[in-house]
C-alpha positions as CSV (number, residue, x, y, z in Angstrom):
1,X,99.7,-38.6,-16.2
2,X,98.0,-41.4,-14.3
3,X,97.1,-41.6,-11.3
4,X,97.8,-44.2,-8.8
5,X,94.5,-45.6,-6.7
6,X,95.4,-48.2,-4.4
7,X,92.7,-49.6,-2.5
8,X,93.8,-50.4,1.1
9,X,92.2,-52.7,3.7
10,X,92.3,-52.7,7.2
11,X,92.8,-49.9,9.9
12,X,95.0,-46.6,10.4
13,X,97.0,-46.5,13.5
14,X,94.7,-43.3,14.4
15,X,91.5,-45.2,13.6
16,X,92.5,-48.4,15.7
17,X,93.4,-46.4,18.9
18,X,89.9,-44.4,18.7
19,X,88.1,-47.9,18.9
20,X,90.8,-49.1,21.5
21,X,89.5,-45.9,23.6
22,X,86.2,-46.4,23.0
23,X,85.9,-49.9,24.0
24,X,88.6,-48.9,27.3
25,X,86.0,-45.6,28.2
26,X,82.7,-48.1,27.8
27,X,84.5,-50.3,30.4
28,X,85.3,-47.7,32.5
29,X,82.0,-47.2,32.7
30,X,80.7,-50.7,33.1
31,X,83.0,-52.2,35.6
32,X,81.2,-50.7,38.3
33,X,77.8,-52.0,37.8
34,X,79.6,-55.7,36.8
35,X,80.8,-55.7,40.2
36,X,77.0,-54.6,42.0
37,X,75.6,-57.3,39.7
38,X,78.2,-59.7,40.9
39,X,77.8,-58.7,44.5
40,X,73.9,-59.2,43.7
41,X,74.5,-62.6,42.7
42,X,76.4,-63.5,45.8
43,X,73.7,-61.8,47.7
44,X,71.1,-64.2,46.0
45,X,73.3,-67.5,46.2
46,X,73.4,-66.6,50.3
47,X,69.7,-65.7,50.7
48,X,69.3,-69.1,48.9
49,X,71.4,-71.1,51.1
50,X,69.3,-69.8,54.0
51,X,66.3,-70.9,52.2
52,X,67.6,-74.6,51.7
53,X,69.2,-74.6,55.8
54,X,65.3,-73.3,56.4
55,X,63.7,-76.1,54.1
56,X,65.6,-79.1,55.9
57,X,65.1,-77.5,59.3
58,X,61.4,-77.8,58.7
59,X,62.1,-81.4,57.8
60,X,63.7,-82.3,60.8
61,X,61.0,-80.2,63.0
62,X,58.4,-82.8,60.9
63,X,60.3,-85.4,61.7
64,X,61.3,-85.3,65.3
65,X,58.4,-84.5,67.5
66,X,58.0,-80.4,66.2
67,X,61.3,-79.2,68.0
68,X,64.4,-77.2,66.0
69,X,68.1,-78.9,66.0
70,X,70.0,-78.6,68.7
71,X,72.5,-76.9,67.2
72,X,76.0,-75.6,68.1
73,X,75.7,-71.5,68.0
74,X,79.9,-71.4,67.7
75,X,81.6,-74.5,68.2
76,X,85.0,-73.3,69.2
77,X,83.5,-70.8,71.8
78,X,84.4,-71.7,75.2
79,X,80.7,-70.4,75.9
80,X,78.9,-73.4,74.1
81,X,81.5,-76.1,74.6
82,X,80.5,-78.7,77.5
83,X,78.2,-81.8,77.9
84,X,75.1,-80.1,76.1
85,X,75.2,-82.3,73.1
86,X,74.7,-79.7,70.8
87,X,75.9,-80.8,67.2
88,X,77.6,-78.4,64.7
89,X,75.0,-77.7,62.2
90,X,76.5,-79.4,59.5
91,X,76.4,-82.7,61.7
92,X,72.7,-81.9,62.5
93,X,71.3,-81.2,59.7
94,X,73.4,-83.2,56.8
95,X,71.0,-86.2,57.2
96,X,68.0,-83.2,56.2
97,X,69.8,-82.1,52.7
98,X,72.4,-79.2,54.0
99,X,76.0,-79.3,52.8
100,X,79.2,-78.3,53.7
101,X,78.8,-75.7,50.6
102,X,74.8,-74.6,51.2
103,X,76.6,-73.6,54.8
104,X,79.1,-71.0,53.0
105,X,77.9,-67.6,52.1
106,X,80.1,-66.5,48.9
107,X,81.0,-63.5,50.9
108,X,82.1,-65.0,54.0
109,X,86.0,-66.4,54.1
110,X,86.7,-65.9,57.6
111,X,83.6,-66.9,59.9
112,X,83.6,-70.3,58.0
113,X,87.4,-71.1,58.3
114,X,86.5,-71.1,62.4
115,X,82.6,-72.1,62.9
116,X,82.3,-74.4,59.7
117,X,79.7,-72.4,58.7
118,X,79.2,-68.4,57.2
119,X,75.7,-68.7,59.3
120,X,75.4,-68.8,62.8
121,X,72.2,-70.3,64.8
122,X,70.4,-68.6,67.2
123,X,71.4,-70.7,70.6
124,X,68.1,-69.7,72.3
125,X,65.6,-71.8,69.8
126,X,67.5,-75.4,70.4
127,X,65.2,-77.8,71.5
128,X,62.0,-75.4,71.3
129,X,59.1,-76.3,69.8
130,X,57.8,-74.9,66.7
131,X,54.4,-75.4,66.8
132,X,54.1,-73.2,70.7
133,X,58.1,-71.5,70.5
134,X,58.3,-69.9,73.7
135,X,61.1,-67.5,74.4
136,X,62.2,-66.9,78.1
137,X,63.1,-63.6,79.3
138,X,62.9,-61.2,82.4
139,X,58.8,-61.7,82.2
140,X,58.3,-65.4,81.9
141,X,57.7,-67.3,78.5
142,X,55.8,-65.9,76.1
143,X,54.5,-67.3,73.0
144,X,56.6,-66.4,69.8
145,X,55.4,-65.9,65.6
146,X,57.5,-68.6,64.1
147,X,57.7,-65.9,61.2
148,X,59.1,-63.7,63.3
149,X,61.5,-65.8,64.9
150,X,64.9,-66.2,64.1
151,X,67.3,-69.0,63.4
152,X,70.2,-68.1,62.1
153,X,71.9,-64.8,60.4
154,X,74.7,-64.4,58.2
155,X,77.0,-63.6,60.6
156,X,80.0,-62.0,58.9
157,X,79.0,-61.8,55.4
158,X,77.4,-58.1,55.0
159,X,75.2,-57.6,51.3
160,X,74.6,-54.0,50.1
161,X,74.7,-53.1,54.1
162,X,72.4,-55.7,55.2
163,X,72.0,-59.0,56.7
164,X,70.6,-62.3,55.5
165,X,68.4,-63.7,58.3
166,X,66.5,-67.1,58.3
167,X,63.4,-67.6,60.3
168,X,61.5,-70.3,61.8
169,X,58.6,-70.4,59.2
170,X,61.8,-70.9,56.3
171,X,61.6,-67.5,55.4
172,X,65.0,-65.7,54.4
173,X,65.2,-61.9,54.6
174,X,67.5,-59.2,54.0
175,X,67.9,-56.6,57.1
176,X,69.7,-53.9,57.6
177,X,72.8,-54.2,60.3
């Protein structure tokens, strides 16, 4: 009697759902950290914007006599609107390098749809100067660390529970809320 060998290629059914359920259980266990390294990435694309907002702000401090843009804080609040001149940042600051996308935080898709930007400015530094900022409060002016002062914040937008805030000196830090 002879035997019959037959030489098969490919997969059995039972082999090719083990692999199926491998590959679906290694997922399982990666999609979490995909999505922190994608909210990472977001997180550095925002802190980057700030950076390149902080880089022309300098620029236009150089170039008109060491004081910030007079920028509008929130354009369509009833608060700022009036015969101040303020500018919306993009109008400001467009002639220094920022564009309509460096002003959009990935996170952000309601604050922009209303301000026209995911950042908002910090209404008391328009106009100051940077070389002797002087904030006025309850006790008079008093002189003011450009490294500690703050321009604008990433006002909706929130990264791993903190904040992206750019200061005077064109510094860009994460905070916590």
């Amino acid at each position: 009697m002879q035997r019959r060998t037959s030489l098969r290629s490919g997969f059995t059914l039972i082999e090719l759902i083990v692999v199926i359920a491998i590959i679906a259980l290694l997922a399982t266990f990666l999609a979490p950290e995909l999505e922190k390294t994608l909210e990472r990435a977001k997180s550095v694309a925002c802190m980057g914007n700030l950076r390149s907002i902080g880089a022309s702000v300098n620029t236009y401090v150089i170039e008109n006599d060491q004081t910030f843009p007079f920028v509008e804080p929130n354009p369509n609040d009833p608060v700022y609107t009036g015969e101040d001149e303020a500018k919306p940042m993009l109008a400001e600051l467009e002639p220094y390098g920022v564009t309509a996308k460096v002003l959009k935080c990935p996170e952000d898709n309601t604050y922009i749809k209303t301000t026209g930007s995911s950042y908002q400015w910090v209404p008391m530094i328009d106009g100051e100067s940077k070389i002797n900022p002087q904030i006025y409060g309850r006790r008079g002016a008093r002189r003011v660390n450009p490294a500690r002062m703050r321009l604008c914040i990433d006002f909706e937008a929130v990264h791993f529970n903190r904040c992206n805030r750019l200061y005077a000196d064109g510094h860009a830090v994460a905070t916590l809320k």
